[in-house]
C-alpha positions in Angstrom: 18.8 -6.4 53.3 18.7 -2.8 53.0 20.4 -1.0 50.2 22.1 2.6 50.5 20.6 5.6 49.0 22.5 6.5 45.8 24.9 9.3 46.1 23.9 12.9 44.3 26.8 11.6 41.7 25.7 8.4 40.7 21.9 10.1 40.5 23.8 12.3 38.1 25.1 9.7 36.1 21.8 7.7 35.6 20.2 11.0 34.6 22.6 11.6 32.0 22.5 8.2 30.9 19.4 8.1 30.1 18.9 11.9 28.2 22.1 10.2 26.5 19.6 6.8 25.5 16.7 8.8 25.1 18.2 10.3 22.5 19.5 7.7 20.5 16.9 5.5 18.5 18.4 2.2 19.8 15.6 2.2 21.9 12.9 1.5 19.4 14.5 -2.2 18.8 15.1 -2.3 22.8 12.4 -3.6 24.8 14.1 -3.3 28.1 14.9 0.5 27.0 11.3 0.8 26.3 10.2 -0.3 29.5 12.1 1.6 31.6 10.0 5.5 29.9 7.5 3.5 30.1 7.2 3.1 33.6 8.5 6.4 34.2 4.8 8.2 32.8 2.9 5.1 31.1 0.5 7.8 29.7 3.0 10.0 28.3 4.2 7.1 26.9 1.6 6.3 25.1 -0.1 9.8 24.3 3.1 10.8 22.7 3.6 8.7 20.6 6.2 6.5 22.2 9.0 9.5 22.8 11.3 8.6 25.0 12.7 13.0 24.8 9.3 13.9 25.6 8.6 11.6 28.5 12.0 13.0 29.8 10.7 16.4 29.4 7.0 15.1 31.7 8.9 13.8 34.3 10.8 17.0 36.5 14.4 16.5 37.5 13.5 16.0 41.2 11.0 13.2 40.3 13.6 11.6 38.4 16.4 11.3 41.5 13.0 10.2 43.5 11.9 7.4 40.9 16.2 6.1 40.9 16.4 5.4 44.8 14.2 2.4 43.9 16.7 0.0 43.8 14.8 -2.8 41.5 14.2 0.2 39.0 17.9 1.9 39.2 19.4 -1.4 38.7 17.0 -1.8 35.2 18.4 1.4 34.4 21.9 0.7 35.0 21.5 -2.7 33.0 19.9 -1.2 30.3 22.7 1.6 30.0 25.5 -0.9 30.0 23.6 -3.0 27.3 23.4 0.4 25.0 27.1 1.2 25.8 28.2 -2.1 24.8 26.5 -1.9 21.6 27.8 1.1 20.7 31.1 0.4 21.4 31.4 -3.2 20.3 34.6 -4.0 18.0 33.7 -7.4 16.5 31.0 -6.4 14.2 30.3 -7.9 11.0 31.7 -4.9 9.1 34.7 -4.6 11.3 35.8 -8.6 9.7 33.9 -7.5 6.3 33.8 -4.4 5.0 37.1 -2.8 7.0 37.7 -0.8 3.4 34.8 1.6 4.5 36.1 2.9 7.5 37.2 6.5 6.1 34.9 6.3 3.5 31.6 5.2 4.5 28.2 4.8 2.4 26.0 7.8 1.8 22.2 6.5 2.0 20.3 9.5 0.7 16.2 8.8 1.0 13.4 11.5 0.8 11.6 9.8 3.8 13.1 7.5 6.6 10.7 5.5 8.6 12.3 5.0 12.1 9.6 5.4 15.0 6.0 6.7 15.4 7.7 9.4 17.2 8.9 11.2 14.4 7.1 10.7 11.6 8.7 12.1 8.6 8.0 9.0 6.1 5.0 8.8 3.9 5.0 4.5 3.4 7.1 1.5 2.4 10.0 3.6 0.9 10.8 5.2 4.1 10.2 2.2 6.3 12.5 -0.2 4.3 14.9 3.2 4.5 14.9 3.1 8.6 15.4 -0.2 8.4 18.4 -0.1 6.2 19.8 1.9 8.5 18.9 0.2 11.7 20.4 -2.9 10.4 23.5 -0.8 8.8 24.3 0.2 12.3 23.6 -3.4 13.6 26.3 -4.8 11.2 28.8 -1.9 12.3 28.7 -0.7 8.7 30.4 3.0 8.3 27.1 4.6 7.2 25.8 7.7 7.2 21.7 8.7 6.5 20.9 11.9 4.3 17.0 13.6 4.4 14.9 16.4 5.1 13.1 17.4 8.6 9.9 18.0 7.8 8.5 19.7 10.6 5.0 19.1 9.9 6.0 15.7 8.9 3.5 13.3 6.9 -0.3 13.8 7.3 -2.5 12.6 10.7 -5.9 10.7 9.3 -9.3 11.6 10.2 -12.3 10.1 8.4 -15.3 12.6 8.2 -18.8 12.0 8.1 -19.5 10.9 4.6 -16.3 8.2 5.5 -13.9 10.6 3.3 -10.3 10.5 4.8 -9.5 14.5 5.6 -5.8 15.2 6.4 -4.5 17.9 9.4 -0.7 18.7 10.7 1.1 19.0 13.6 4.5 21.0 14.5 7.4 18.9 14.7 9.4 20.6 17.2 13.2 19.1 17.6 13.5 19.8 21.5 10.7 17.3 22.1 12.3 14.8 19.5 15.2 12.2 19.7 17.4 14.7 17.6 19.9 17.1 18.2 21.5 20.4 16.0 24.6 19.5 14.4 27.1 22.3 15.4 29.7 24.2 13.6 33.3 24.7 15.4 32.2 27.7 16.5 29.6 26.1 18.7 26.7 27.3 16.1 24.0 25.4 14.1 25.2 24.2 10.8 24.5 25.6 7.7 25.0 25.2 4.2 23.6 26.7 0.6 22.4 25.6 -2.2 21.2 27.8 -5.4 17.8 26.5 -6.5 15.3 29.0 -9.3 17.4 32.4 -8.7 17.7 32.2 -4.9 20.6 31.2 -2.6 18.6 28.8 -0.3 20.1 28.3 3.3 19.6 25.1 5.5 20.4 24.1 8.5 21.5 20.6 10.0 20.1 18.0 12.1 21.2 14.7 13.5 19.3 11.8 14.7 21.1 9.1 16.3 20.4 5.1 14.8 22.4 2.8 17.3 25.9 3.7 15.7 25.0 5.5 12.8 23.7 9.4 12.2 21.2 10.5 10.0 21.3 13.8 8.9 18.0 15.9 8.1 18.4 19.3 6.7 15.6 22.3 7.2 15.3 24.8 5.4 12.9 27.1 8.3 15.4 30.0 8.4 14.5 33.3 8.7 16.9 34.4 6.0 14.5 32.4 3.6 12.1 33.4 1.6 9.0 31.9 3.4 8.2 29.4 0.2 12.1 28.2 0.4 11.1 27.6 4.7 8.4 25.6 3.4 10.8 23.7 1.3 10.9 21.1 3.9 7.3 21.6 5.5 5.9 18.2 4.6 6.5 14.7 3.1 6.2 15.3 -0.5 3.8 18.2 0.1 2.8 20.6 -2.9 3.4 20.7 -6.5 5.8 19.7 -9.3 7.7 22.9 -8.1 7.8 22.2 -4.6 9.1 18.7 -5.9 11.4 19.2 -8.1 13.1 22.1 -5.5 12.8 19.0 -2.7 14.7 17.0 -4.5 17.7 20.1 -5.4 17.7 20.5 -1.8 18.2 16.6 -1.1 20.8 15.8 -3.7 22.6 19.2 -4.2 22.2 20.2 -0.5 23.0 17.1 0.8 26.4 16.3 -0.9 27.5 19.9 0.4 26.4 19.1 4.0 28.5 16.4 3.8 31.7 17.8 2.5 30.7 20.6 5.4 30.8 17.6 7.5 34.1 16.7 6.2 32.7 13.6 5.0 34.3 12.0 2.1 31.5 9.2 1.1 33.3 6.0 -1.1 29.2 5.1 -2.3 26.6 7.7 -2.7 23.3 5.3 -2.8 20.3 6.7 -4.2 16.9 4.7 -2.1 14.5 6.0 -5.3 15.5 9.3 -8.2 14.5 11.7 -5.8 17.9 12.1 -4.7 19.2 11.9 -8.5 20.2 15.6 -8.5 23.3 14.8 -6.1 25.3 13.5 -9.4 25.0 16.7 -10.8 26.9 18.3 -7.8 29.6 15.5 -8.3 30.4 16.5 -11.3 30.6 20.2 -10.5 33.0 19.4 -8.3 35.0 17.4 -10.6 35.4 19.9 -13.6 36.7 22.3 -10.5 39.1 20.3 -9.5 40.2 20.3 -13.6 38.3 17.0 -15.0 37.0 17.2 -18.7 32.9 17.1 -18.8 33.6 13.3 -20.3 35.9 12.7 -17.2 33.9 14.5 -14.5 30.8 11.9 -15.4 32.9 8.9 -15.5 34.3 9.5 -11.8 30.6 9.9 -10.7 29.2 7.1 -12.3 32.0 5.2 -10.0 30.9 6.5 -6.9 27.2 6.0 -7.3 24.8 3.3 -7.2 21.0 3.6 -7.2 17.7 1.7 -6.0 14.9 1.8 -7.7 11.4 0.8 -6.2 8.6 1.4 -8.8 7.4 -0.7 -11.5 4.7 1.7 -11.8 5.3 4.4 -14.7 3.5 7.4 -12.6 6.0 6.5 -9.8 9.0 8.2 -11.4 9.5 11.8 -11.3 9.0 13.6 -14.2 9.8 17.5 -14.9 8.9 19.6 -17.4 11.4 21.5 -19.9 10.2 24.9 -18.6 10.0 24.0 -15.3 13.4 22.4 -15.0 14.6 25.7 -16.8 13.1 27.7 -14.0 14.3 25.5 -11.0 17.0 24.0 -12.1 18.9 26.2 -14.8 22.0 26.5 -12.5 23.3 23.1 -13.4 23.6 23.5 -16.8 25.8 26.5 -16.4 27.6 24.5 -14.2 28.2 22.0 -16.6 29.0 24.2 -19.4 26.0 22.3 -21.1 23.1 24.1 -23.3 19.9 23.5 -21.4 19.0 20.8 -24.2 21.8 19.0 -23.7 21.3 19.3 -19.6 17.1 18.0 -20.5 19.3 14.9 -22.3 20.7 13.5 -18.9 17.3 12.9 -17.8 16.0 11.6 -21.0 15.4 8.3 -22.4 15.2 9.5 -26.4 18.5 12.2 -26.9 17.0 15.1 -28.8 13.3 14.6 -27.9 12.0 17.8 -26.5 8.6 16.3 -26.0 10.3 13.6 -23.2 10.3 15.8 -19.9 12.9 15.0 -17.5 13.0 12.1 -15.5 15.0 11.2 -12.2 15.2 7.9 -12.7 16.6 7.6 -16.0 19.2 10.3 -14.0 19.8 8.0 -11.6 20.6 4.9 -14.0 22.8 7.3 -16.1 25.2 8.4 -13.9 25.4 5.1 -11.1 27.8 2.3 -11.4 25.1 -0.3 -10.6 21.4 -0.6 -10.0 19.0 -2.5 -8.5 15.2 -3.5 -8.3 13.8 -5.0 -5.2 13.0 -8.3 -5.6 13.6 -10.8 -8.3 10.4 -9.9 -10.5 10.9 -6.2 -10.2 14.5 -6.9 -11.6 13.3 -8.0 -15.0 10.3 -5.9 -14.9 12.5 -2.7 -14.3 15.2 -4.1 -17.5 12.1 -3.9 -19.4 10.9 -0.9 -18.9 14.2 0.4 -19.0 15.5 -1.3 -22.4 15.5 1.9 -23.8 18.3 3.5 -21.7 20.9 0.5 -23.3 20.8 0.6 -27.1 21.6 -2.8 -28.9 21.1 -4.9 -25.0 18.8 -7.5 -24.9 16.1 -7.0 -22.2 18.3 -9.7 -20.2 21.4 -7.7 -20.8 20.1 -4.2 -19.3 22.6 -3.7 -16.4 19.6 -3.5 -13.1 20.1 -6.6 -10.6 17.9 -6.9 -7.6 18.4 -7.4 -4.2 15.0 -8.4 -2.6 13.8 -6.0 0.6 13.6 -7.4 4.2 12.7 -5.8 7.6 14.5 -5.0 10.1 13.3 -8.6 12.8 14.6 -6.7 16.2 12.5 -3.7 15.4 9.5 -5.2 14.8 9.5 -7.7 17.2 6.3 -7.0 19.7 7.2 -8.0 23.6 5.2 -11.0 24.1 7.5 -13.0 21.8 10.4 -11.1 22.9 9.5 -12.5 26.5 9.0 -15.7 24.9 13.0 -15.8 23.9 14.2 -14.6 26.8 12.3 -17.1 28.9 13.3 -19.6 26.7 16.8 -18.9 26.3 17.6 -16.2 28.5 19.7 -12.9 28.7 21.7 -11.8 25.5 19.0 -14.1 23.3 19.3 -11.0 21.2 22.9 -12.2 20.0 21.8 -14.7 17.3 18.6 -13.2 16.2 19.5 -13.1 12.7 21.1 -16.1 12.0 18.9 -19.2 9.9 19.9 -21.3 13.1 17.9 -19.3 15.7 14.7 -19.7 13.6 14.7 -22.7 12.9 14.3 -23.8 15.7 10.9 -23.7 15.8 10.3 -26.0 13.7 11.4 -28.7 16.6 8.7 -29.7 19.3 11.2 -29.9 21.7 11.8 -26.6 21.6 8.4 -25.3 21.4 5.4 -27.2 21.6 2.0 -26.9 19.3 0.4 -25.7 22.4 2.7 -22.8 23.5 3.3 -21.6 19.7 -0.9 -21.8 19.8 -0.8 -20.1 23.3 1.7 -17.0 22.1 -1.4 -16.5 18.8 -4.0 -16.0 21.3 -1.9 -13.4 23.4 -0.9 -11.6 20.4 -4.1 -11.7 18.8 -5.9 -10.5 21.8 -3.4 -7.4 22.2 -4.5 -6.8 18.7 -8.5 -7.1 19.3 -8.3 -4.9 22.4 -5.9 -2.2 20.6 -8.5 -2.1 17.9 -11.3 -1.6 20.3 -9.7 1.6 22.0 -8.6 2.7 19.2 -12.4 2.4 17.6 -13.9 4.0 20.4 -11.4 7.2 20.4 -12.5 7.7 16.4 -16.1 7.4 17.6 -15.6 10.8 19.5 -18.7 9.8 21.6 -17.9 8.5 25.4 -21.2 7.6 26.4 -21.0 4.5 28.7 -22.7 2.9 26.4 -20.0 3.2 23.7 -17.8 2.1 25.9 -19.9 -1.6 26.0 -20.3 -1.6 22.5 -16.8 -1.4 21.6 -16.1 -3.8 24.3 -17.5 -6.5 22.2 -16.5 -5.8 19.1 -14.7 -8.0 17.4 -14.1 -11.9 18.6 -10.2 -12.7 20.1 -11.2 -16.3 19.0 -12.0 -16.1 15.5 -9.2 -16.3 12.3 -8.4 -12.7 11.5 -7.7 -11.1 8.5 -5.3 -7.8 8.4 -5.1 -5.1 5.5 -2.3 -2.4 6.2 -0.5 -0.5 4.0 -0.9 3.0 2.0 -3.8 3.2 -0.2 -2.9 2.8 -3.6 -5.0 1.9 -5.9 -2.7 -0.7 -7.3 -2.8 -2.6 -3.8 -6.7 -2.9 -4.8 -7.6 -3.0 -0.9 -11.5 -3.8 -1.4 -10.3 -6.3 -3.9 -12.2 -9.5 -1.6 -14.8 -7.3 -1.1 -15.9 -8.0 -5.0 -17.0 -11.3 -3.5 -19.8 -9.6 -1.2 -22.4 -12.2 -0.7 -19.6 -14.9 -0.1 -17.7 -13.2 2.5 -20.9 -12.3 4.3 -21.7 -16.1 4.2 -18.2 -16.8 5.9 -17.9 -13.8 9.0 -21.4 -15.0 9.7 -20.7 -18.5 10.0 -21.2 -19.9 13.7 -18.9 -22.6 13.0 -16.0 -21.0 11.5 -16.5 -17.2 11.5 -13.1 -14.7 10.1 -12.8 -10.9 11.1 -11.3 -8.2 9.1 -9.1 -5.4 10.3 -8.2 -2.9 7.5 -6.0 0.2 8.5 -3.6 3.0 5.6 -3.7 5.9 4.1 -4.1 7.3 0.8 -1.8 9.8 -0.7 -3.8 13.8 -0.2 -4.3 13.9 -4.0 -5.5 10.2 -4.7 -9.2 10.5 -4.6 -9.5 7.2 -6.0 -7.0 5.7 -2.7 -9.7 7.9 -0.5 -12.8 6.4 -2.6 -11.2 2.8 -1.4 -11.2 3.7 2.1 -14.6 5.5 2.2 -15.9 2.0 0.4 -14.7 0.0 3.2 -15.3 1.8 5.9 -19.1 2.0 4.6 -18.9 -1.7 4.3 -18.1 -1.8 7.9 -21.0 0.3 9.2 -23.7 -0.1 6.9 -23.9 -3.4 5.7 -24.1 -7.4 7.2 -20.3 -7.0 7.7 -20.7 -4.8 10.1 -18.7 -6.1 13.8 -17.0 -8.2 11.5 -14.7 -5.4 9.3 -13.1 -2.4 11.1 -11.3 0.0 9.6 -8.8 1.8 11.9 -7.7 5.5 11.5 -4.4 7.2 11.3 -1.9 4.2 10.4 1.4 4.9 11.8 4.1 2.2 12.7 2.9 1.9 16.1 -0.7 0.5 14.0 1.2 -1.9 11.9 3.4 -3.2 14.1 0.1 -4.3 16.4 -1.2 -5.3 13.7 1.7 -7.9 11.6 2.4 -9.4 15.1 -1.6 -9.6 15.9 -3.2 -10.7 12.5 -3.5 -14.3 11.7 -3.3 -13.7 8.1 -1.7 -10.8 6.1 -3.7 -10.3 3.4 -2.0 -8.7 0.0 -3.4 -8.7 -3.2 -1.5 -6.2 -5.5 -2.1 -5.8 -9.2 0.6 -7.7 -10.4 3.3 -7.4 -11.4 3.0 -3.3 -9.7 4.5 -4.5 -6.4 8.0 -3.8 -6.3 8.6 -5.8 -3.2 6.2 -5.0 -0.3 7.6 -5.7 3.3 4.7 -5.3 5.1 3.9 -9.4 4.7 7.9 -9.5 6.2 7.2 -8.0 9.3 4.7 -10.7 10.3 6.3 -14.3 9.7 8.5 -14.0 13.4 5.0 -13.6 14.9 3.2 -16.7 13.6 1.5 -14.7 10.9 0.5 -16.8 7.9 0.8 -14.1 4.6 -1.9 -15.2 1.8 -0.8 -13.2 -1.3 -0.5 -12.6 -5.0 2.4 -14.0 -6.1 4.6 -10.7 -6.8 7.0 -8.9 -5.2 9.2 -10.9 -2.6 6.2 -13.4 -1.5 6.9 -15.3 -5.2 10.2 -16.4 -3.7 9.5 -16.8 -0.9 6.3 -19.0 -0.9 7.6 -22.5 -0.8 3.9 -24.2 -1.1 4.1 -25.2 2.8 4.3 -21.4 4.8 1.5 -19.7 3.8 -0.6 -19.3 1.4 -0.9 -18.2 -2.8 -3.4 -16.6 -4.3 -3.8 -18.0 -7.8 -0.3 -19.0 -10.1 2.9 -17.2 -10.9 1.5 -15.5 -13.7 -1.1 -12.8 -14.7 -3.7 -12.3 -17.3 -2.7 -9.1 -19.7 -6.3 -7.7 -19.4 -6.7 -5.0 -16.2 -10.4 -6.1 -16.1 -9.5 -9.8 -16.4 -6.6 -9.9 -13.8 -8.9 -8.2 -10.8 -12.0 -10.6 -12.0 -9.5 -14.0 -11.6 -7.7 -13.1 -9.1 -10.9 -12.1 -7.0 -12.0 -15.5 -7.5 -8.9 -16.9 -6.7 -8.5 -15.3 -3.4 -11.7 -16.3 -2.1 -11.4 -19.0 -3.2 -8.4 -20.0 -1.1 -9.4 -18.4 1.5 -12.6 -20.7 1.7 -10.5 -24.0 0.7 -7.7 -23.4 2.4 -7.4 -20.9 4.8 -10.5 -21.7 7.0 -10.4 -25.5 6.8 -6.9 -25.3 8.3 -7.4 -22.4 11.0 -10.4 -24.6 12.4 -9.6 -28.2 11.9 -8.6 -28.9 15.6 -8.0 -31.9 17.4 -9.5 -33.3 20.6 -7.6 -30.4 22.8 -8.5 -27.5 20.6 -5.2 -27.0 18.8 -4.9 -26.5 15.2 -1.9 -29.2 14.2 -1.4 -28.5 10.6 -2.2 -24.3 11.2 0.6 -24.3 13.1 3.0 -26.5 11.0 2.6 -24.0 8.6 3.2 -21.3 11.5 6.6 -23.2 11.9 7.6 -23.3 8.1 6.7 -19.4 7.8 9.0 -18.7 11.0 11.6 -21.0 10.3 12.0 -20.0 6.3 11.3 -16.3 5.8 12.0 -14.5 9.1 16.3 -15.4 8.4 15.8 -14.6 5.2 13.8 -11.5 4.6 15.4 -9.5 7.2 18.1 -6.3 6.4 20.6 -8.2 8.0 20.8 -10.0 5.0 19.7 -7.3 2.7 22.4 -5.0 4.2 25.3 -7.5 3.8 24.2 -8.4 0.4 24.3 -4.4 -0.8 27.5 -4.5 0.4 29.3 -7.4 -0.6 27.4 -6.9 -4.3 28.1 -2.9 -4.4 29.4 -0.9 -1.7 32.5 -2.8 -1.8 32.9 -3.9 -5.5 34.0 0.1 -6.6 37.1 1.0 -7.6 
């Protein structure tokens, strides 16, 4: 049948369409979205960096009408468009039935990183990840939300590893035309600014927006030409530079960000702190409550109302600390403000009142001045009320007012396409409408609905997809494209053998070579013919943690230079892209923190949907959510006190599950070649953490515990 040429108008209104989609980071949880720039230039695509704007910006105008008189590819287009419009404009959300007393006054999320795409990459690790997905989730819900940060424009660091297998760090411009964000305008049609006083100087910023499904972010940049060029540099990099360039940051976030929001004519009912850094916005609060005629006394009680904070670091070096002289220098506006002395302004960030050896801290800040606080999973609660005790003279440790509401990951956005296409053969269009509900998941734990052999069937595409990712990705760090690389790397690694993934930033708590301590053991096991494991590692360490980059350079030499070698890889530049090819593609997730130094972790989170078994230290959120039949524990709910003695038992604790648990069940197959009791324990891990540790739930649990508990 032959099918009439679309009109110049309706060409018009594809176009538009997508600029509008392209735009708006719904795509990034939308594999039909994805598609469609994909097939538009599948190597812009994937040289940069997944950008839907910049693969716009590849493809000309004309070629665009051209490409939309195919009628199979403007009807995917049109479907895709009407799917984005109905989500953005659908009533009956959970927030419109649940949380209808935020709809003038939504939450304020104010984070120092957000981790949304690979295609802008302005988040340094776990903080900023579990921040994107709080707000992917927020918008999911229908939650009145708005997102607070910086635009760094040279963003966090790209990863190189040099000769001597030493991670070196470079930058690249950010620049917004070629990024899913837009300048918020002022009613005179101009960018947005604002001010903030930070040291002596009035600092200027300007405004961006970057669109999350229903919800905005907003990312202010200080690169004005009105600025002094270290005050441009303000927001030059994640957490780049000193304690100065901190400590400045972090005015910018919390002071700046509470005026760009009045300037928005915002009126926020929560202002949630993800982490101290944004602890300086209280301060601003209570300026403007003593200029609207509140007492000091008063000004502090009507911020402590509005405010609830989050913290995320058991670890004492996590938590910003400031010098006396230097929060003098920086800072020394806010106590005039207050009508303080600068000792008494030092006291709101100190533990001890009167000490003038305690330096400043955000966090204690942050507890101060918020109606509630939270750690991140159940462990880090009571961790964080004893390190805290302090703070609440005459409270038992058990009394210290910090809950916890355990981490999750956002399931849509993490989702790789071959299970996607596995729903939606299974249970067709608008599959999507249940994904987060105990009931979808369980499901496959019933052989009716899926069978051994296709759950074993969907492993060996997804574990292929990761083996043959690894092996470009190996070969482009190589820099040499002899043809006989090209073999090499062909063969490296085995899409048949139990594989082990590593991925996450570098720190040393994490203790990434930790298995490694077993050297001659693990050897004995990747060399096995009968039941040989793999080992993909991938992260970064932090520019001024040589001992993070002395972990990579050791296991990247381990790789190249010793019997492990075509048996370990260690891939470059870990981005989200990297991890999400590797949680779906792994058949283990390997974690071993220090414990009890992992606040939550979500990386194991991300790969439960996918059939990924986690094998981990019981910290963090895999202590409650190991059940004894979805995966796997290295050694008991408990820790020695000894450093030395912790990393010596539990390095003979993980391998030793690894070799009495882990491998016996991967390989014990029956007569067809299916691993029966693998994948029972693939089912459990689907069935019980993928409904549970997901912001769905995390989202609705903030609210329902804090957002909507103020007065």
């Amino acid at each position: 049948m032959k099918t009439e040429p679309l009109s110049s108008a309706e060409l018009s209104e594809l176009i538009l369409g997508l600029n509008r989609l392209a735009r708006n980071l719904w795509w990034t949880w939308n594999q039909e979205a994805q598609e469609i720039f994909h097939k538009l230039s599948p190597r812009a695509w994937q040289n940069l960096y997944h950008n839907a704007v910049a693969v716009l910006h590849e493809v000309s105008d004309y070629e665009l009408r051209t490409r939309l008189q195919e009628p199979a590819f403007a009807d995917a287009v049109r479907d895709v468009l009407k799917k984005f419009d109905a989500y953005m404009n659908e009533p009956n959300t959970w927030a419109a039935e649940n949380a209808q007393k935020l709809n003038d006054k939504p939450v304020a999320y104010f984070s120092a990183e957000f981790g949304l795409s690979e295609t802008l990459p302005i988040a340094a690790g776990g903080l900023g990840i579990l921040a994107g997905d709080h707000a992917k989730s927020a918008s999911d819900l229908g939650l009145p939300f708005v997102g607070i940060s910086l635009f760094y424009r040279q963003g966090y660091f790209m990863q190189t590893i040099n000769e001597e297998n030493w991670q070196t760090e470079y930058y690249s411009i950010l620049n917004p035309r070629n990024l899913p964000m837009e300048a918020v305008l002022d009613a005179k049609g101009e960018q947005l600014t604002c001010m903030v006083q930070i040291a002596t100087s009035q600092v200027k910023f300007k405004v961006w927006q970057v669109n999350v499904g229903r919800i905005p972010l907003y990312l202010m940049d200080t690169n004005l030409p009105e600025n002094e060029e270290h005050y441009r540099d303000l927001t030059l990099r994640v957490y780049g530079g000193d304690s100065t360039t901190r400590i400045m940051q972090e005015i910018l976030l919390g002071v700046g960000g509470v005026r760009m929001l009045r300037a928005l004519g915002l009126q926020p009912s929560v202002f949630h702190m993800n982490e101290g850094h944004a602890a300086f916005l209280t301060l601003e609060l209570m300026r403007e409550k003593l200029a609207a005629g509140s007492s000091l006394d008063e000004a502090k009680a009507l911020t402590t109302k509005e405010c609830i904070f989050t913290t995320h670091t058991p670890v004492e070096a996590g938590h910003d600390r400031f010098s006396s002289d230097l929060v003098q220098y920086a800072a020394h506006r806010f106590a005039s403000n207050l009508k303080i002395s600068h000792q008494e302004f030092m006291d709101m960030g100190r533990v001890q009142q009167g000490d003038e050896s305690e330096p400043f801290c955000m966090t204690v800040l942050a507890l101060k001045y918020s109606r509630t606080a939270n750690g991140v999973s159940e462990l880090h609660g009571e961790i964080s009320r004893q390190m805290w005790q302090g703070l609440y003279p005459g409270k038992s440790v058990e009394e210290v007012p910090i809950g916890h509401i355990t981490n999750g990951v956002h399931v849509a956005g993490w989702m790789k396409g071959p299970l996607r296409r596995f729903f939606r053969r299974r249970l067709g269009e608008g599959w999507e409408t249940d994904l987060n509900t105990p009931e979808f998941w369980q499901r496959m734990e019933d052989p009716e609905f899926v069978s051994d052999e296709e759950i074993w069937a969907l492993r060996s595409v997804l574990r292929r997809e990761l083996i043959e990712f690894a092996r470009r990705r190996l070969l482009i760090q190589s820099q040499n494209l002899k043809r006989e690389n090209f073999i090499t790397y062909d063969h490296l690694l085995n899409p048949d053998v139990l594989t082990i993934g590593f991925a996450r930033r570098f720190a040393t708590y994490k203790r990434a070579p930790l298995i490694f301590q077993q050297f001659e053991h693990i050897v004995k096991l990747v060399k096995d013919k009968q039941r040989p494991i793999q080992f993909i590692f991938a992260g970064k360490a932090h520019p001024r943690d040589d001992e993070g980059k002395r972990f990579i350079q050791h296991i990247i030499h381990l790789s190249k230079h010793t019997e492990l070698h075509g048996h370990l890889v260690f891939l470059e530049n870990y981005d989200i892209h990297v991890a999400r090819q590797m949680v779906s593609g792994c058949d283990v997730w390997l974690n071993n923190p220090r414990r009890p130094l992992e606040a939550s972790g979500t990386s194991g989170q991300k790969t439960s949907a996918h059939g990924c078994l986690n094998m981990s230290i019981m910290d963090g959120w895999w202590r409650e959510g190991f059940d004894g039949t979805n995966g796997f524990a290295i050694g008991p709910d408990s820790h020695p006190d000894s450093i030395e003695e912790q990393d010596r038992v539990d390095s003979e604790n993980l391998y030793k599950v690894l070799n009495d648990e882990v491998i016996p069940t991967f390989y014990n197959r029956d007569a067809s070649g299916v691993p029966r009791q693998w994948i029972q324990k693939i089912r459990r891990s689907i069935s019980t953490l993928t409904p549970e540790y997901n912001t769905w739930r995390m989202v609705q649990d903030y609210a329902n515990k804090y957002y909507l508990t103020g007065e």
